[in-house]
N, C-alpha and C positions, 0 to 999 in steps of 0.2 A: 381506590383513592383517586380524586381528581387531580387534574394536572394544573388547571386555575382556580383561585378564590379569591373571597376577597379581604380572611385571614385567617392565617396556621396558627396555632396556639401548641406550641413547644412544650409538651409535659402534662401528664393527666393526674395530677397530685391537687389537692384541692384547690388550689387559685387558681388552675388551669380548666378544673371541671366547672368551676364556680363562672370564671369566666366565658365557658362555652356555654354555659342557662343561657348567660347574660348578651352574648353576643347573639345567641339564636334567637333570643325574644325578642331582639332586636331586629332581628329582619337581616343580620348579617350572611353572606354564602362563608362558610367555616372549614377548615382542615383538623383536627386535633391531634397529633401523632407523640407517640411515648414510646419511649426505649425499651423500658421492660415488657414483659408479658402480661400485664394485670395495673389494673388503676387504684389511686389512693394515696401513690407516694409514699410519701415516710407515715402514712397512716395505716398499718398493716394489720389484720386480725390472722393468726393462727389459729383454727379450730379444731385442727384434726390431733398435734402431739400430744395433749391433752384431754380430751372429750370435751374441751372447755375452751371458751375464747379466754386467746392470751395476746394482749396487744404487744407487738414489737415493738413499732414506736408509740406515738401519742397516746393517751390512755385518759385524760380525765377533761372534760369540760370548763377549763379555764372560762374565766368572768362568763358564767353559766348563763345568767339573766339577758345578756348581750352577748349570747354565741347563736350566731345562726345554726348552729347545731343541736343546741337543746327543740328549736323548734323542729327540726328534722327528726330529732329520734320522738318526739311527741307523735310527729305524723306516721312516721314508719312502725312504731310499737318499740322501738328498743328502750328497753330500762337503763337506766343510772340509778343512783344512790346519791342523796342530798347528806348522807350520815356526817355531821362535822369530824376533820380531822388531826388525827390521836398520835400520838408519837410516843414512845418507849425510849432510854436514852443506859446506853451498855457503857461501863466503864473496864471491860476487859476482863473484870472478876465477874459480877454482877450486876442486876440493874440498879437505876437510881432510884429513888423514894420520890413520890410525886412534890414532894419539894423542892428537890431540888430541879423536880423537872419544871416546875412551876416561876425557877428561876433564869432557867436557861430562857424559856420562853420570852419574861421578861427583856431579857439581854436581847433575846433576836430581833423582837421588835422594836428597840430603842435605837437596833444598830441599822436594820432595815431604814429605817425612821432620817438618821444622820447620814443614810447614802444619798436616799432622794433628796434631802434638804442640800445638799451637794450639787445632785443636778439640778433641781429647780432653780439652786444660784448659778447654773451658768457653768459650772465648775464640773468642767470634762476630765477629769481625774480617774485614775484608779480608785475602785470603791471599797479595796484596801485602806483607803486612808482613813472611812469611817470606822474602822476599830479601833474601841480606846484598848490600848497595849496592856492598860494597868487590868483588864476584864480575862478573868479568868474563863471566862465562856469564848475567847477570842478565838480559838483552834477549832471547836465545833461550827462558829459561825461560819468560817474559812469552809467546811466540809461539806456543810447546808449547802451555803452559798455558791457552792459551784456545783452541788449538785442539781439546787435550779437552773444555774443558767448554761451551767455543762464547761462550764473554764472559771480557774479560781479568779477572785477579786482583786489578785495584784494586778488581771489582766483586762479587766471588763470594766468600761468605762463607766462611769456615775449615771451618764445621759439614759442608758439602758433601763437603767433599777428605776430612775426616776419617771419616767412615760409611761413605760409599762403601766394599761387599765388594771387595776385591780380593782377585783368587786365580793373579795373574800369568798368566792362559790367556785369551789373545783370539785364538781361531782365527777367520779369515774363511773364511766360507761360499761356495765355489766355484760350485756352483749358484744362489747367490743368496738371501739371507734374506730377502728381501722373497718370493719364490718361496714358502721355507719357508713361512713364516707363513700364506699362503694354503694350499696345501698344508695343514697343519696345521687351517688350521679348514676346510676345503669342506666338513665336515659339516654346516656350523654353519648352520640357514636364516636367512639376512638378506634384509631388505626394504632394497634399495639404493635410490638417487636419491629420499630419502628426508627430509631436510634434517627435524629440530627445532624449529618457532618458539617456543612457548611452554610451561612444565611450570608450571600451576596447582597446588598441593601445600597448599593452603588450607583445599581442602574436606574431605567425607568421606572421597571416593575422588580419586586424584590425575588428574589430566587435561594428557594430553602432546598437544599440537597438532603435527602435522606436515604436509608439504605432501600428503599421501596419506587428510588426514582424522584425528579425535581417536582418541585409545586412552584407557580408563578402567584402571587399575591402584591396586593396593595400594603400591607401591615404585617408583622409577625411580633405575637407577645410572647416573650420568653418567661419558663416558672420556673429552670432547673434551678439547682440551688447555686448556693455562691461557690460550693468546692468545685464544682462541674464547670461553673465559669472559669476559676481561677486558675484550673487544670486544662482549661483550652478545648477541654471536648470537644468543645461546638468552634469552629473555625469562624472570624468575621469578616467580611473583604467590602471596603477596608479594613481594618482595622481598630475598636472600640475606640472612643476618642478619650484623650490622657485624664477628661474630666471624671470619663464613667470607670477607667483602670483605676484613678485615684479612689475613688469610693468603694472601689473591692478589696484594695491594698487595704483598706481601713475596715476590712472585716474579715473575720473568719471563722470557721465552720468549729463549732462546740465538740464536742464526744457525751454522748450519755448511750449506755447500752444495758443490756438485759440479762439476767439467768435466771429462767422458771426452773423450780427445783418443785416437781409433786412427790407429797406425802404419805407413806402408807394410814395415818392415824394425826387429828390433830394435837401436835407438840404446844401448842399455845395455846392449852384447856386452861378455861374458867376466863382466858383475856380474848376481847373480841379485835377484828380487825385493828392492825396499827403499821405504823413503820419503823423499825429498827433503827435508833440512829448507835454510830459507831465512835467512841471517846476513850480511846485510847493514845497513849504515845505512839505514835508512827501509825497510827490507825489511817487504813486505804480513805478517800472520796468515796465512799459507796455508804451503805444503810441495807434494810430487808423490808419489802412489802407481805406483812407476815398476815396469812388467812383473808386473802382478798377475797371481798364479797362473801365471807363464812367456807371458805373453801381450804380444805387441807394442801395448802402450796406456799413456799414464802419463793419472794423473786427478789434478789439482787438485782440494786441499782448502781452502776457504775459511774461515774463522774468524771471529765477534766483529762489530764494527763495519763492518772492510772487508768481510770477506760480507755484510753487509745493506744497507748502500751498493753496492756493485759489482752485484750482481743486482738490486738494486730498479731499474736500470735495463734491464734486459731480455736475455735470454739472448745476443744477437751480444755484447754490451758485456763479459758475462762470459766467452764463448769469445774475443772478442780479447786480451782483459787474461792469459787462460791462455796465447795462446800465447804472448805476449810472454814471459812467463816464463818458460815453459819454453825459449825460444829464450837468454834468459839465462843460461840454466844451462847449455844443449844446443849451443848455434850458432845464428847466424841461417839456417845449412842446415836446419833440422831442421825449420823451416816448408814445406818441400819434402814430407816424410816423412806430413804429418798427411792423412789421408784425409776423415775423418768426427768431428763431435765433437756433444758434448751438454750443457747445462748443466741443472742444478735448478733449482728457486722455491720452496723450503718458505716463505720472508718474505715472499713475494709470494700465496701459495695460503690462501685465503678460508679454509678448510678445515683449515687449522695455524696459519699466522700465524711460522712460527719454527720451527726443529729440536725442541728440547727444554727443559727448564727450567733455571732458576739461582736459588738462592738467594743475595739479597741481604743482605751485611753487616748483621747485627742481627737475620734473617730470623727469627731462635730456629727455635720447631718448628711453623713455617708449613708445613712439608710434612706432619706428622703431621696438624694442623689443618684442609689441607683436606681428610685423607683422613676425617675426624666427620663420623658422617651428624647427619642434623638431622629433629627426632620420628620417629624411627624410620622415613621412607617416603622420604630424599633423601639417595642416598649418591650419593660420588663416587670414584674411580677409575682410573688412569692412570700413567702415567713419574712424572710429577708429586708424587703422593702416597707413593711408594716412597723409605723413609727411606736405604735401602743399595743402589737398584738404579736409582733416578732414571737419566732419559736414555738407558734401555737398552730391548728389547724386551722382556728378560727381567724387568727390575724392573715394567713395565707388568702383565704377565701374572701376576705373582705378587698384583698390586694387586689383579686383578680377581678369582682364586679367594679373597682375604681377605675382599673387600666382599658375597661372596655367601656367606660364612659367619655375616658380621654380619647379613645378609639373612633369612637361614633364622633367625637368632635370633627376629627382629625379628616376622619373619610367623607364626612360630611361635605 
């Protein structure tokens, strides 16, 4: 590792790899250093617990047509699945009749509908307040809804739902996006087990302390996430200025986590891929991703609250609570059937702290806010700062080719 450059880029998760293409094609001298042992971030593939890739976190090709990932997995060969998607909906006895799921649909999108109409007026509200009360589909929406954005809608601001690009394409990536994304950057040279303590930004030349020894640079772009910020990880001297604290205060790190449960035989003969939703009274934030890709495995998706309580107790507590549930929906036989299973800890992992981010009711443009560098040598970077792609890999990676254009200004 050298000891001068002329910028470190803090974190090898995709705005950070994406960023180091973009600074190297630039002609910039570069650092990249990452705390864990392996690059990708919160974009993870398991291959081995399963003979199967199982993505930890991210998993599908949000706004597909406009993810610079669809064109990566085109060059690289990894497959996706463009199949449209199917949803099942359990009322605790049994399923519903496509009527009535035909109805819930309706409802989601009318209420999705009255959130953005929300933000696009302006109106930084709780996206709570687009359920009409009188809507008997209101409790599942509440369930959906935080299971996209990983915290319910009493607490996630309008501004969010409304930005957000959507382009109705969320293919999930078969080989695995967490794969991809490595894939994609293995060009990239990164100094791993490499941890951050301090970025001095005071003096002449900025001084990034890591556990591998200091590096002297002209810029350093930070990707970790916002829990890693908020948690002080990284030490600032001075000290972040009240504008960039204030725009952290107005975010916070979502919870969504995992349990791959595989199959001896597929339990959902004659119904092809779909996702389990859960409507029940007192029914968890979670749902089933049941025969992903044609494959005998359903994976519990946790959401919100209950995923960050449920897992902060330790991976059995989250595989038992899975299969109870799923034995809910399936038979208490179908505990017979489960081979192997695996859970997450993105809430528990030093190193994330929480899936992705949320803007908070009032948040205004806290995301744009911390994506402002400060004197031209401390930019940041990540899911985070991405006004229309937040919580995606693809919004990270577009943060990170921005911040190295503001960079080249800057050094310029």
């Amino acid at each position: 590792m050298q000891s001068t450059c002329d910028l470190v880029i803090v974190g090898a998760g995709a705005a950070g790899l994406a960023a180091a293409r973009a600074a190297r094609d630039a002609g910039l001298n570069i650092e990249v250093v990452e705390a864990s042992s392996r690059i990708g971030g919160r974009a993870f593939t398991d291959s081995t617990t399963f003979g199967t890739a199982f993505d930890l976190g991210c998993q599908w090709l949000h706004a597909a047509s406009i993810n610079p990932y669809t064109k990566a997995a085109d060059r690289l060969g990894f497959r996706y699945r463009k199949d449209p998607f199917r949803y099942r909906i359990h009322d605790g006895t049994w399923w519903l009749n496509d009527s009535l799921v035909e109805q819930f649909g309706t409802s989601l999108a009318a209420t999705y509908d009255r959130v953005a109409a929300l933000g696009d007026a302006g109106e930084d509200v709780p996206a709570a307040r687009a359920i009409d009360p009188a809507d008997p589909w209101g409790a599942l929406f509440r369930r959906a809804y935080t299971g996209y954005m990983a915290w319910p809608p009493e607490e996630v601001s309008t501004y969010d739902t409304a930005r957000f690009r959507f382009t109705d394409e969320d293919w999930p990536v078969e080989d695995g996006y967490g794969a991809l994304v490595a894939a994609d950057g293995a060009d990239i040279e990164v100094n791993l087990d490499c941890p951050v303590k301090s970025i001095d930004w005071g003096s002449d030349e900025v001084m990034v302390g890591t556990a591998k020894g200091m590096i002297f640079c002209r810029a350093v772009l930070v990707t970790v996430s916002v829990g890693v910020l908020q948690a002080e990880r990284i030490k600032f001297f001075p000290l972040l200025p009240e504008a960039k604290l204030g725009a952290l205060s107005r975010l916070r790190m979502g919870h969504a986590e995992k349990v791959g449960l595989s199959l001896k035989r597929d339990i959902f003969a004659g119904v092809g891929p779909h996702f389990a939703m859960l409507n029940w009274e007192g029914a968890p934030t979670a749902g089933f991703v049941c025969k992903p890709f044609d494959r005998q495995m359903a994976i519990l998706f946790a959401s919100g609250p209950f995923a960050r309580d449920l897992f902060a107790q330790g991976a059995d507590a989250a595989i038992a609570e899975a299969k109870a549930l799923l034995a809910k929906v399936c038979g208490a036989d179908v505990l017979k059937e489960i081979t192997t299973a695996k859970a997450t800890g993105w809430g528990t992992d030093p190193l994330h702290l929480g899936a992705y981010s949320v803007l908070s009711p009032g948040g205004g443009e806290a995301r744009a806010e911390l994506a402002q560098p400060i004197d031209d040598r401390l930019f940041f970077a990540g899911e985070a700062t991405s006004p229309d792609g937040f919580s995606t890999a693809h919004g990270a990676y577009n943060s990170g080719v921005a911040a190295i254009d503001a960079i080249k200004r800057a050094l310029a």
